[in-house]
C-alpha positions in Angstrom: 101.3 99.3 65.5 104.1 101.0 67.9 103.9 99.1 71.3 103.3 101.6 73.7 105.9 101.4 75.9 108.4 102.2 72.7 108.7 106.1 72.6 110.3 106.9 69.1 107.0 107.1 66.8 105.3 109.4 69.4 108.3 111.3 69.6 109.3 114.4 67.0 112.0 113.1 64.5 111.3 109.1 65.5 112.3 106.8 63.1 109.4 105.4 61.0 110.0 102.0 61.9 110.9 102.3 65.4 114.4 101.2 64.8 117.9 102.4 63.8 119.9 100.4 60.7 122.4 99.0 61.9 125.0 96.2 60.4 124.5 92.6 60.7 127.0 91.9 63.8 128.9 88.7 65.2 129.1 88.5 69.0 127.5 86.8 72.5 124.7 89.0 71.7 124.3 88.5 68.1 120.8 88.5 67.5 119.3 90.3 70.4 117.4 92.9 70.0 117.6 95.3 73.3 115.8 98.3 73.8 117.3 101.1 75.9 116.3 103.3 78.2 114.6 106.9 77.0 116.7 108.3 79.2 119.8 107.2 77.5 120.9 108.1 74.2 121.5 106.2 71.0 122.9 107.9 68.2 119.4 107.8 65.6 116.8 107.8 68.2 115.8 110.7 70.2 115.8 110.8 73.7 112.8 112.8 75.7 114.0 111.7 79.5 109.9 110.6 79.7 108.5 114.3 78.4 108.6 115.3 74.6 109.4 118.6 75.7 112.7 117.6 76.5 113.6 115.8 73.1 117.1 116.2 72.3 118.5 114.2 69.2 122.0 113.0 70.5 124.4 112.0 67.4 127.0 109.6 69.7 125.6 106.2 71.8 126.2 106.1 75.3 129.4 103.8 75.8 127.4 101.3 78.1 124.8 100.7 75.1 127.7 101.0 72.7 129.3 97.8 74.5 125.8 95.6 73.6 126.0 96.5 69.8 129.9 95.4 69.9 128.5 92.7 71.7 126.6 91.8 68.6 123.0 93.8 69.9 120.9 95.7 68.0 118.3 98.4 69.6 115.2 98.3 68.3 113.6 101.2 69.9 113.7 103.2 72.9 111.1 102.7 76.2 109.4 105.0 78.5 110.6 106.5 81.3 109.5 108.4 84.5 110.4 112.2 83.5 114.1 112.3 84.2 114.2 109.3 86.1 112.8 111.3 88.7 110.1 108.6 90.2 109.5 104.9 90.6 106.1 105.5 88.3 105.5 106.9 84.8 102.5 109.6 84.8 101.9 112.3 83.1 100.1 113.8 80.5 101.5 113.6 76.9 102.6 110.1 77.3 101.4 106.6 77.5 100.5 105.7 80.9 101.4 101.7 81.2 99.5 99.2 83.4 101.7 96.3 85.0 101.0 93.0 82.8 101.5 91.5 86.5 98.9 93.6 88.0 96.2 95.0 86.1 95.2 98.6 86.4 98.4 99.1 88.8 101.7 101.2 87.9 104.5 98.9 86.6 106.9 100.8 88.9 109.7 102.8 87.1 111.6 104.7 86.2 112.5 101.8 83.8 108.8 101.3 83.3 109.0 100.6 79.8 111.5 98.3 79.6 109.5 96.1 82.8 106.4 96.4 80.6 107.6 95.1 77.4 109.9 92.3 79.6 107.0 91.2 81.1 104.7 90.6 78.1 106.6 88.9 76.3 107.1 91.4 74.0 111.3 92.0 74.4 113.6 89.1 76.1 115.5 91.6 77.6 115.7 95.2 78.2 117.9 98.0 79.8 117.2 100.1 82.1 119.0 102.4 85.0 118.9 102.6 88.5 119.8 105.4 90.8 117.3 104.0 93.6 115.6 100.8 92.7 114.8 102.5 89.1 115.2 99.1 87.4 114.3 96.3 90.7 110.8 98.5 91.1 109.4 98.0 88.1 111.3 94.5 88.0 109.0 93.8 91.1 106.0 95.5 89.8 105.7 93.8 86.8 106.9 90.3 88.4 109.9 89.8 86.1 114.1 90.2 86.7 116.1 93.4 87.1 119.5 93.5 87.7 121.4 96.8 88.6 125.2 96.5 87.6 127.5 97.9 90.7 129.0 101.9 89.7 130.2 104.2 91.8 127.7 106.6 91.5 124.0 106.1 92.6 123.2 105.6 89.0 124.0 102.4 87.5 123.2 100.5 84.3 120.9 97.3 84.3 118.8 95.0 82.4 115.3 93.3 82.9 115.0 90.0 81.8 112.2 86.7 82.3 115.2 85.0 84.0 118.7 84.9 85.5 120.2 83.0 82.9 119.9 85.5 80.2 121.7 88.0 82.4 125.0 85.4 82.3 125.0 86.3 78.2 123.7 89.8 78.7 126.7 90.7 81.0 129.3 88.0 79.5 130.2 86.7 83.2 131.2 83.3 83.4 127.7 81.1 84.7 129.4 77.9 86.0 129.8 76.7 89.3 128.6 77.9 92.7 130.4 80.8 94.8 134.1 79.7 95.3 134.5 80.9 99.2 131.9 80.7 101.7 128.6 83.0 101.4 126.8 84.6 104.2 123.0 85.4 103.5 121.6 88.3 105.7 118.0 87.7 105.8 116.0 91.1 106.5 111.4 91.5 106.6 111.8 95.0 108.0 112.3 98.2 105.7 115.8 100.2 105.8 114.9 103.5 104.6 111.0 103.1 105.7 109.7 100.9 108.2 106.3 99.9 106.6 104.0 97.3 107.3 105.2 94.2 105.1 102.2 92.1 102.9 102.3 89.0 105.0 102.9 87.0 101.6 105.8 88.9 100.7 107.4 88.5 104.0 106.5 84.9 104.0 108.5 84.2 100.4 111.6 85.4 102.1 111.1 83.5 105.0 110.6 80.6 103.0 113.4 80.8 100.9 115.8 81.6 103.8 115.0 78.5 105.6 115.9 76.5 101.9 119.0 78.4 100.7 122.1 76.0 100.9 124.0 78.7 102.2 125.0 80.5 106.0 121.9 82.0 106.6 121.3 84.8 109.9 118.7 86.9 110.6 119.2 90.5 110.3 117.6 93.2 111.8 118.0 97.2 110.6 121.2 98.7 110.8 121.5 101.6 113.3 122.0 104.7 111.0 119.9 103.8 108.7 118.0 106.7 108.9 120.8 108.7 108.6 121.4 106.6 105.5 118.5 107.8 104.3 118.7 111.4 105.5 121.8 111.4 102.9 120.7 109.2 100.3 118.1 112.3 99.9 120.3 114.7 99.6 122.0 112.9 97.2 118.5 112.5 94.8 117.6 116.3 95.1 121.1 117.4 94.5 121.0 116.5 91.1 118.0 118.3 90.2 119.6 121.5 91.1 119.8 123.2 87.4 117.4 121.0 85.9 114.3 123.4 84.5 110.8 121.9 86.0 109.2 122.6 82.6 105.8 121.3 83.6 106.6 118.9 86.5 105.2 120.1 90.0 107.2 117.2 91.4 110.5 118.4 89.4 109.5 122.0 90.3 109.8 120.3 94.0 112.9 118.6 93.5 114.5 121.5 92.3 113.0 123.9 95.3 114.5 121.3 97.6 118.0 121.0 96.3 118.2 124.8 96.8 117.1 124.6 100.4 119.9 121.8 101.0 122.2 122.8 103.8 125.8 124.0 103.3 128.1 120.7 103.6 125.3 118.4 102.7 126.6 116.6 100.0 129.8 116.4 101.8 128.5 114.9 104.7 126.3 112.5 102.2 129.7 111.7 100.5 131.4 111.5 104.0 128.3 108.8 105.3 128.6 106.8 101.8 132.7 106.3 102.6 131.5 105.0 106.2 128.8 103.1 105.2 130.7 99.6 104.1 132.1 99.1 107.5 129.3 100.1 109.1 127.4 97.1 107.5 130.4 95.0 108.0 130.4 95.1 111.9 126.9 95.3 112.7 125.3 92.8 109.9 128.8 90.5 108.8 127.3 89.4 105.5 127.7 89.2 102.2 124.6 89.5 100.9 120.8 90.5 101.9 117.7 88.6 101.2 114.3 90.6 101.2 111.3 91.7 99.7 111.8 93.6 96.6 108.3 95.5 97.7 106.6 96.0 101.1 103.1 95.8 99.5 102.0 95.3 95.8 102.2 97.9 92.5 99.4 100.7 93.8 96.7 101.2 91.7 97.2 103.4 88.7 96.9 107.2 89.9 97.4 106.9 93.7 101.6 108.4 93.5 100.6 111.3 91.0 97.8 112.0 93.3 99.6 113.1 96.2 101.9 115.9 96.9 105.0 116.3 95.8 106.4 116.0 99.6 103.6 112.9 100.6 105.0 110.7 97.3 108.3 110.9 97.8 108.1 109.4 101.0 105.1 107.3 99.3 108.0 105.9 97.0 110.6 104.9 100.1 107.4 103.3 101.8 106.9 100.9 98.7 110.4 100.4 98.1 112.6 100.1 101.2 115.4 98.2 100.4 117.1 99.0 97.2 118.5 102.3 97.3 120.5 101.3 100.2 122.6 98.9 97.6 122.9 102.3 95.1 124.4 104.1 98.1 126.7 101.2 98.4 127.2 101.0 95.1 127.6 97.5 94.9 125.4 94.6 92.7 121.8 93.6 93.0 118.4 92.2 91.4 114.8 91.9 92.1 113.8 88.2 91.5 110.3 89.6 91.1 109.3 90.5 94.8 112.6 89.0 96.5 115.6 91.0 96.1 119.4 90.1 96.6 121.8 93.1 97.6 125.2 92.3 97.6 127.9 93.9 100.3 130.9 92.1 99.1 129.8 89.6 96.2 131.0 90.3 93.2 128.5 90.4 90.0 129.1 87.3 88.6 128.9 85.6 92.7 125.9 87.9 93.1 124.1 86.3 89.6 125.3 82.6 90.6 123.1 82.7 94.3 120.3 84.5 92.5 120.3 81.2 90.1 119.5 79.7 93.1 116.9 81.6 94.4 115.2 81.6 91.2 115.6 77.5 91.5 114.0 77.6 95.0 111.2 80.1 94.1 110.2 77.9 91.0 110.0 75.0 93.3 108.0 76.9 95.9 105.8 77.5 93.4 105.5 74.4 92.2 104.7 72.8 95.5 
């Protein structure tokens, strides 16, 4: 039987077997077997973006997955989504609805809620996912494994979910030896950027920890001034691109789309004009080149509590769960969720990025351990 979180036998014109042929290859990723995003197409699978109404049957793979199966990776299936990425949960009617394996009864987080799911138990070794605004870190979080959002310089950006950092060295191909080569400079930050919620003490607490063990220049940071105004944009950004999308059944698409029309003359230029700003605004008020912090201000909700609110009241719900990472897709720069600790970068590179969350991951092992 189909895992649930794998869309294509549920979906008109799935393959039987859940999985495209495809030829025996040679490469770093030579036998992996990667599921992608049903959001993103592969050429044999169809692609609902998280609704069957919106099947479409694409005949070309996007380049990013195309890279993997040069790589040597085959694509066994595709996993459920939030309906066009819209959400950091997966509910709706017509559609599985996935529990975290990490917290029973609670949403995994999304949009890549499949891919966290099947990560998590044990099911995949690695998945991909997408991230416009913690798409891939949330559920990373949520379901307690690793997500990695690639830099891009749009807020979407490709990723993968793994049970560890090492696999994202072979996933990515970046070179995993050594420690950063020029001084680092850790930022460590408790409070929310785009929400100021109360923080779980625990989840506070791990940060804290860590900060006080990382073998690097460590300062405490405190929110930046404009980032409201950060988020003011970053909004602007999101409902911007629902502007010709049809809502089909989705009041909270219906909303999206309502809002994008109501967007003020300029917006997106003064988004555009804030996101050009935004680097040296970081560099002289924080000076770092990285930031430590939760991943989550509280844990997954249960099951039914984000579809249950207004359109309005979740998406601010969302922001209130998930403070921190959409500031890094506004940047546009590297980061991963370490389960609930997250590592943003400002000026690391990916592979510097991957080589301080190998320590993290060390330290975090041993915290558990003792």
């Amino acid at each position: 039987m189909l895992h649930p979180a794998f869309t294509s036998a549920a979906t008109p014109g799935g393959a039987d077997d859940g999985a495209p042929a495809a030829p025996q290859r040679r490469g770093r990723l030579a036998g992996w077997q990667i599921p992608v995003k049903d959001g993103t197409d592969v050429a044999g699978l169809p692609t609902t973006h998280g609704n069957p109404a919106r099947t479409t049957h694409p005949t070309e793979t996007d380049p990013f997955v195309e890279a993997l199966l040069r790589a040597g990776a085959t694509v066994p299936d595709k996993t459920l989504t939030s309906e066009l990425g819209a959400t950091c949960y997966a509910e709706r009617p017509g559609v599985p609805v996935l529990e975290s394996p990490a917290y029973p009864e609670c949403t995994p987080g999304g949009s890549s809620t499949g891919a966290a799911v099947v990560v998590a138990d044990g099911t995949c070794r690695a998945a991909h996912g997408t991230d416009a605004g913690g798409s891939v870190r949330v559920p990373a979080a949520a379901c307690e494994v690793v997500g990695l959002k690639l830099a891009g310089r749009q807020l979407p950006a490709h990723g993968f979910l793994t049970r560890g950092v090492k696999d994202l060295f072979t996933l990515t191909g970046w070179p995993a030896g050594g420690r950063a080569r020029r001084p680092v400079r850790i930022g460590v930050l408790t409070r929310g950027v785009f929400a100021d919620p109360p923080v779980q003490d625990r989840r506070g607490a791990i940060v804290e920890t860590l900060a006080a063990l990382l073998p690097y220049d460590v300062v405490e940071l405190a929110p930046y001034r404009e980032s409201r105004e950060t988020y003011a944009h970053f909004s602007v950004a999101i409902k911007a691109g629902f502007r010709n999308v049809d809502p089909l059944d989705s009041d909270y698409i219906g909303w999206l789309v309502e809002e994008s029309h109501r967007l003020a003359p300029g917006a997106l230029e003064a988004a555009a004009a804030h996101k050009r700003a935004l680097p040296g605004l970081l560099a002289a008020q924080w000076g770092v080149d990285a930031v430590l912090s939760p991943t989550l201000a509280f844990d997954p909700p249960p099951l039914g509590y984000f579809p249950s609110l207004s359109p309005a009241e979740s998406f601010e719900a969302q922001t209130q769960w998930s403070p921190w990472c959409s500031l890094f897709n506004v940047l546009g720069t590297p980061a991963i969720a370490l389960g609930g600790v997250h590592l943003g970068s400002l000026t690391l590179t990916g592979p510097e990025l991957l080589r301080v969350a190998r320590d993290v991951e060390a330290l975090l092992a041993g915290v558990a351990a003792g």
